[in-house]
N, C-alpha and C positions, 0 to 999 in steps of 0.2 A: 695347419698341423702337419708335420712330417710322418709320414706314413713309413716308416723302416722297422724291418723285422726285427726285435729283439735279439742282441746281440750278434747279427748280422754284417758286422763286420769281417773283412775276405781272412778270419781266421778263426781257428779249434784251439778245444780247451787242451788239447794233444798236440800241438805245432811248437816244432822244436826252431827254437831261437837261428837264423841261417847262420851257417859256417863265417864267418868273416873272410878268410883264406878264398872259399870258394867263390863268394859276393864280389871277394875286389878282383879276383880273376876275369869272369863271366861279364865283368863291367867292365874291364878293359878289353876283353879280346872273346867276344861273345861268341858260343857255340850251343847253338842249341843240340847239342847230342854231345854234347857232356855226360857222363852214367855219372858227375855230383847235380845234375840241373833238375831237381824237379818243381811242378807247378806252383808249388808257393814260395820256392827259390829264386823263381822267375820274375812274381811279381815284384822281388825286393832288384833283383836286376833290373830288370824292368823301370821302374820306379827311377832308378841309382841312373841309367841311361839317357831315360829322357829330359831328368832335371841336368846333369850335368853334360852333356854332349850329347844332342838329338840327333844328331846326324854324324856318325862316326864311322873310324875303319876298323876291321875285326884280323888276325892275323890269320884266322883257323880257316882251313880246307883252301890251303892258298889267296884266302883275303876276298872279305866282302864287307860292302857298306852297311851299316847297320842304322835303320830310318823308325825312330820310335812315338815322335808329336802325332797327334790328330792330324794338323792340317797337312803337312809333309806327307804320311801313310796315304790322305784322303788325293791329296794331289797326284802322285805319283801312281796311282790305283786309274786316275781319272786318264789319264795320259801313256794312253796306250802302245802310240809311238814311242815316244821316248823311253819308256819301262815296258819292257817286249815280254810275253809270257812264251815266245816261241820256242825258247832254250829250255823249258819246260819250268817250272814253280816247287819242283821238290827238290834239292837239295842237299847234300850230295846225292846223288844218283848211280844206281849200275850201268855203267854204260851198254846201250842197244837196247833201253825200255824203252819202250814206246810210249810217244806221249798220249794222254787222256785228254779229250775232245768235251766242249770248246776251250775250256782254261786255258791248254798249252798248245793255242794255239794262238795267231795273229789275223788278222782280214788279209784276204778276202775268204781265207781258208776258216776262220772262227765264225765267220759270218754263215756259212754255208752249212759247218753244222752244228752251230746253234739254231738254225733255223729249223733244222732236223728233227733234233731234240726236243724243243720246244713244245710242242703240242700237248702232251699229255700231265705237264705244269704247270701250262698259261691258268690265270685265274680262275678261267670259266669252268677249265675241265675239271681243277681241282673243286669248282664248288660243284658241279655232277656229282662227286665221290662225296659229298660231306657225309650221306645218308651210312655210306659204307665201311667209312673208316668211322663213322660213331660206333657203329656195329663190331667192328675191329678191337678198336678200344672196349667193350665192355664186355667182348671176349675175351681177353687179355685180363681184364681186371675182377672180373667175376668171381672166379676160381680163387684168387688171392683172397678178395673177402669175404666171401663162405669160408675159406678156413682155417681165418683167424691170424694167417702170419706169411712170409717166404719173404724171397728175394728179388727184390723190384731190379735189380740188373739183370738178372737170367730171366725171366718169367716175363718182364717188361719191354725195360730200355731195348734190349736187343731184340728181339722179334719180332716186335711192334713195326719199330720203319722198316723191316725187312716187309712185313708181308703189307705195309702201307706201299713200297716202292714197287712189290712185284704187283699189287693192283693195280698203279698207275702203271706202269712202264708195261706189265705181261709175264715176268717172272715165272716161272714154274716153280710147284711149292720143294721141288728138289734142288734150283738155283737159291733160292731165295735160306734152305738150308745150309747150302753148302759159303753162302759171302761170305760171311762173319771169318769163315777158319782162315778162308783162302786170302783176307785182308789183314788176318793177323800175321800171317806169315809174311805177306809184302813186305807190309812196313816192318818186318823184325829183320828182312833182308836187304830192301831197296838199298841204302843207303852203305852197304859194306861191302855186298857183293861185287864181283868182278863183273859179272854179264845176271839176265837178266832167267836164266833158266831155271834157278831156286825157284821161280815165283809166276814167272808168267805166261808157261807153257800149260801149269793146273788151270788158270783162268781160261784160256782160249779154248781149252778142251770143254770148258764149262758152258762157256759160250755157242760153241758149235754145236753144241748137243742143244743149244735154246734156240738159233739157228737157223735148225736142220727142221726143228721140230713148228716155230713158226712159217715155215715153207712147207713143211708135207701135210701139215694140221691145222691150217690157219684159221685163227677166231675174229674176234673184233678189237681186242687187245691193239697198242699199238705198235708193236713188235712183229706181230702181225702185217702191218702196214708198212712199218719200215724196211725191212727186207724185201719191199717191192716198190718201195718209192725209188724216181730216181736222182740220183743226186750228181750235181754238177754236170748235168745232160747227160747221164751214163749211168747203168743199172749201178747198184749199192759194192761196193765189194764186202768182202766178208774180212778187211783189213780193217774198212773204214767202218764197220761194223762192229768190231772187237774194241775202237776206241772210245766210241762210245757207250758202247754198254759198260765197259770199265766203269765209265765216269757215273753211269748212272746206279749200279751194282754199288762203288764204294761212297761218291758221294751220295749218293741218293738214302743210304742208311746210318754215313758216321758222323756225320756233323749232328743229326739228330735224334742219334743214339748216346752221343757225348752231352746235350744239352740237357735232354730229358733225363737223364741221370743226376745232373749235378740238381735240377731243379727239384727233383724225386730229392734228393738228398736234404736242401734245403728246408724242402716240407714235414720230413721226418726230424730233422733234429732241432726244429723250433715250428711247435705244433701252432705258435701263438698266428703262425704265416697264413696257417690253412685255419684257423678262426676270422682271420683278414679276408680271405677270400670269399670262404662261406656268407658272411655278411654282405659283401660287396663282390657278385660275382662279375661285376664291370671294371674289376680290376683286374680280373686274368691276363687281359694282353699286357698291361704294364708286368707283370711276373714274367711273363716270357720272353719278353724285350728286354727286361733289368738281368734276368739269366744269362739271354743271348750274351750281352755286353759284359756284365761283372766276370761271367767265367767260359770267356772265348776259348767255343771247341777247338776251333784251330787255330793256334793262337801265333801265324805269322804266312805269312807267304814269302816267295821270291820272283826277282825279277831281272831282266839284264838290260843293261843299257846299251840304245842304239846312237845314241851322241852324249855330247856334256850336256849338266843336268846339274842344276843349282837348289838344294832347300834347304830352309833356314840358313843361307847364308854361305854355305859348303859347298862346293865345286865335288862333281863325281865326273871322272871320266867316262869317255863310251868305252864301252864292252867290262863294266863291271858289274860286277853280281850284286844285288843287293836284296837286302832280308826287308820285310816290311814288317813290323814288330805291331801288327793290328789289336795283340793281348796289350802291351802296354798306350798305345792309342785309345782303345775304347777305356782305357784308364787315366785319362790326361784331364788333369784336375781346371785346366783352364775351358776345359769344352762340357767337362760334368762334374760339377762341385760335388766334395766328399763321395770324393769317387771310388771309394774302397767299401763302400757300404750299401746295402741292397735296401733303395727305397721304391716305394711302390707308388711317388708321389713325382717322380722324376718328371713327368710331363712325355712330350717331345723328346723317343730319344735314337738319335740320329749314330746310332754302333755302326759299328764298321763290318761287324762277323758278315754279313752275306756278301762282303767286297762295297764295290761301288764303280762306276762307267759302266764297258761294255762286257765287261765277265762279271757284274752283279747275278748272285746266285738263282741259276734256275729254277731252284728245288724249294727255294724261299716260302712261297706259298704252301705248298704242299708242309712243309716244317712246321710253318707255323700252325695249319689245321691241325697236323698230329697233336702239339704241344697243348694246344688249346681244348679240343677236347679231350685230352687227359685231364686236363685241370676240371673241366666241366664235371666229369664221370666220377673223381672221385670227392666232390662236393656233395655228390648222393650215396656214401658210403658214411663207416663210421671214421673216424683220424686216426692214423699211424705216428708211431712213434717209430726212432731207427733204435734200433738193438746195439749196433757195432756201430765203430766209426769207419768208411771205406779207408782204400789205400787209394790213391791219386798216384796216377805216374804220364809218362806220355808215351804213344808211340809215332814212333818216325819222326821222333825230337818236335813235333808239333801237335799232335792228335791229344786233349787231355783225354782223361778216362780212368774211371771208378768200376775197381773189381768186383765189387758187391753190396748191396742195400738190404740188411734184412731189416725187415720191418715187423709189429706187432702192432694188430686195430682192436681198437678198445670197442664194448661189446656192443652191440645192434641198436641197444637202446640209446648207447649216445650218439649214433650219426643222426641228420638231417639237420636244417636251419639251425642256426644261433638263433635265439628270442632277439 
């Protein structure tokens, strides 16, 4: 029996039929920061791209290859010489930002500090924290169901991986306030700006006050530690310190700040999802898996090439820019049958959203405990329903994201077990 949410297919009762004009556009000369592109626009581009021309050329921000199959995305991802992350993976760019550690970077230098990084992500550390971020979680979620109703985007999705990532990483609960704003400004800037002063001088000031504060006040956090680790046989600078906290400050909260929204979303506007779960709470991880995939937080990377480079057939020369369209990938009907539709019965599912080689996502682990015990926590509440429908839009032409979730929980006496 196929386990799929009712009416669970990637559309609303309110989804306006796409532009045609802007469809055959966006399919021939793909930009993702288009103000006509948004997320369910994309997937019909999407779709339109990789049946007809998997591997294409795009004319916009001076020309880049646009790469949409599963296995093309999944190769090109794997093959790190050839498709360099060194040029950085966002797209256009203000010139003079700095790149964010290890994504944008190449070996031996990605190597060095992803190994950095690393610790307070690896498996092990994140299963230490289960006891904490459960704790997290039913703080977070508590207050909602005592009283009867609010907004799973403010009250949830955002502050949850915030103070989930400043528990791992050491955040102070003043950093961990101030990410959200200071990432919404980025990306409303990154990409238009002439230099990088909009945006990235609030951050490093952000950083140096966390810092200053892990070297004068040290705990056992590991921020703590890194500030006195040395790295490539020489104390830490406080350059190479700003690039990764970046990375852990922004990715560390938006990929599964974007995820756990859309899933939050799901569960409210088809309560039959969270009767599925209730009965069968061994299907959680397929829910967060089929999330991850159906509604890719970030739904594309880039990359440049350091020689020619052949997929599907299509010669790319070196030093071109190319898009890896991972939203339409994890939707490639030859690698996941009816792939437009949220089954819970998928098996094995091999998405692309964390990457894949050697910038497979750090923070992976840590994602998926947040994600999972949300879903656990509120299996012992009563069910929500959504009130409104979000707006969907993206920022930094990649990031999806849902402005608000209001919800209302039916009364005390209907939660716990389905018979």
């Amino acid at each position: 029996m196929t386990r799929t949410a009712p009416g669970a297919h990637d559309s609303t009762p309110d989804r306006e039929a796409p532009c045609r004009s802007h469809l055959a556009r966006l399919t021939a000369d793909f930009d993702a920061h288009d103000p006509h592109l948004s997320p369910d626009l994309a997937v019909d581009v999407h779709r339109a791209i990789r049946t007809a021309t998997p591997v294409t050329r795009s004319r916009a921000h001076g020309g880049t290859w646009i790469v949409s199959r599963y296995d093309d995305v999944r190769a090109a991802l794997a093959d790190h010489r050839t498709f360099s992350s060194a040029s950085g993976v966002f797209f256009p760019r203000a010139p003079g930002t700095p790149r964010f550690a290890p994504l944008e970077y190449d070996p031996p230098e990605q190597t060095r500090f992803r190994t950095a990084m690393k610790p307070p992500l690896q498996r092990s550390r994140v299963r230490q924290l289960h006891g904490a971020l459960a704790d997290l979680v039913r703080r977070h979620i508590t207050p909602i169901t005592e009283r009867g109703h609010g907004d799973l985007i403010a009250e949830l999705a955002v502050p949850l991986p915030l103070a989930a990532v400043g528990l791992a990483v050491g955040f102070t609960e003043h950093a961990q306030r101030s990410i959200r704003d200071l990432t919404s400004n980025t990306w409303a800037r990154m990409a238009t700006d002439n230099g990088p002063a909009g945006f990235w001088p609030a951050f490093t000031e952000l950083f140096d006050h966390e810092i200053r504060r892990a070297r004068r006040q040290p705990g056992d956090d590991h921020l703590s530690a890194l500030v006195r680790a040395p790295f490539d046989g020489r104390p830490v600078s406080d350059e190479d310190l700003h690039v990764m906290l970046v990375a852990y400050a922004i990715a560390g909260h938006e990929t599964t700040m974007n995820t756990l929204a859309h899933l939050l979303w799901q569960l409210g506007t088809r309560p039959e999802l969270q009767t599925e779960l209730r009965r069968d709470p061994g299907l959680i991880p397929a829910a967060v898996d089929e999330t991850l995939r159906l509604w890719t937080p970030v739904d594309h990377g880039t990359r440049v090439t350091t020689r020619p480079a052949v997929l599907s057939g299509t010669g790319i020369p070196a030093g071109a820019r190319v898009i890896l369209l991972t939203g339409a990938a994890n939707r490639d009907p030859d690698v996941f049958p009816d792939p437009d539709t949220f089954r819970l019965d998928r098996g094995t599912n091999h998405h692309l959203t964390f990457g894949h080689g050697i910038h497979y996502c750090l923070g992976a682990h840590l994602a998926r405990t947040e994600l999972t015990h949300v879903l656990q926590e509120f299996t012992r509440h009563p069910p929500f329903i959504l009130t409104r429908q979000p707006t969907r839009s993206y920022e930094n032409g990649r990031h999806i994201c849902l402005d608000r979730l209001p919800v209302r929980f039916a009364p005390a006496r209907s939660s716990g077990p389905c018979p």
